[in-house]
N, C-alpha and C positions, 0 to 999 in steps of 0.2 A: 356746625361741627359735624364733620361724617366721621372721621376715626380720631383715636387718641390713644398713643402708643407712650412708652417707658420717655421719649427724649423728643414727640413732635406732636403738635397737634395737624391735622390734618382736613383743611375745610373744606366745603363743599364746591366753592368755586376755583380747586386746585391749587388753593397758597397750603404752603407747608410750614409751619411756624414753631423753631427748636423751643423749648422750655426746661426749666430744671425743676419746678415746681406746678403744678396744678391744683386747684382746688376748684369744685364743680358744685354748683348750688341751684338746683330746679325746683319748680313749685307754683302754682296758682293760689294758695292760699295758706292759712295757720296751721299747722298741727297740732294736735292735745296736747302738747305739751307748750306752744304756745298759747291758746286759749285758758290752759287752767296757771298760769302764772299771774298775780293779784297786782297789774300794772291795768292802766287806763288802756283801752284797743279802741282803734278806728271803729269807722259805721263797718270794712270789710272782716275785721277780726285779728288784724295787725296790732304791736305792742306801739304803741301813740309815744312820738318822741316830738324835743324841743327845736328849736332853731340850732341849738349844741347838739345834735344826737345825744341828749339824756332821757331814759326812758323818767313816763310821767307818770308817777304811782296814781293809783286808784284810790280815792278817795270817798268815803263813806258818807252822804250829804248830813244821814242823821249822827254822825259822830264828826264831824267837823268844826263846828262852834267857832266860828269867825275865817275858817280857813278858807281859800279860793278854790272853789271846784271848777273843776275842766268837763263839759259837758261833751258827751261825742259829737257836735257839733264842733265846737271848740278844738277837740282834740283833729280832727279830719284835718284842720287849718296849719297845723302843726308841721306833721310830718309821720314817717311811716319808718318803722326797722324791720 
């Protein structure tokens, strides 16, 4: 992307591309506000989701009592949102 005007986006290898909508999303890793959210997160610090995209709650080992915990091992296999 080299420019991004009201009605095109503008690449870098000279295509011009009209749009009515953009939405632009950058980033190498969590924000605080990702990390203090009480969902299971990857080994990178991502909210850990299913085969469905559902994110995978966090689970307590010592309050769980027969429930299946998702170990960040586990969760990495999953997937990432």
């Amino acid at each position: 992307m080299k420019e991004l005007t009201a009605t095109e986006a503008h690449l870098s290898n000279g295509d011009v591309l009209p749009y009515g909508m953009a939405v632009w999303s950058t980033g190498v890793g969590p924000t605080s506000f990702t990390t203090s959210l009480p969902f299971a997160k990857t080994a990178r610090g991502r909210i850990a989701v299913d085969g469905e995209m559902r994110v995978l709650q966090h689970i307590d080992p010592e309050k769980a009592q027969g429930t299946e915990v998702h170990k960040p091992s586990d969760v990495s296999k999953q997937g990432v949102l």
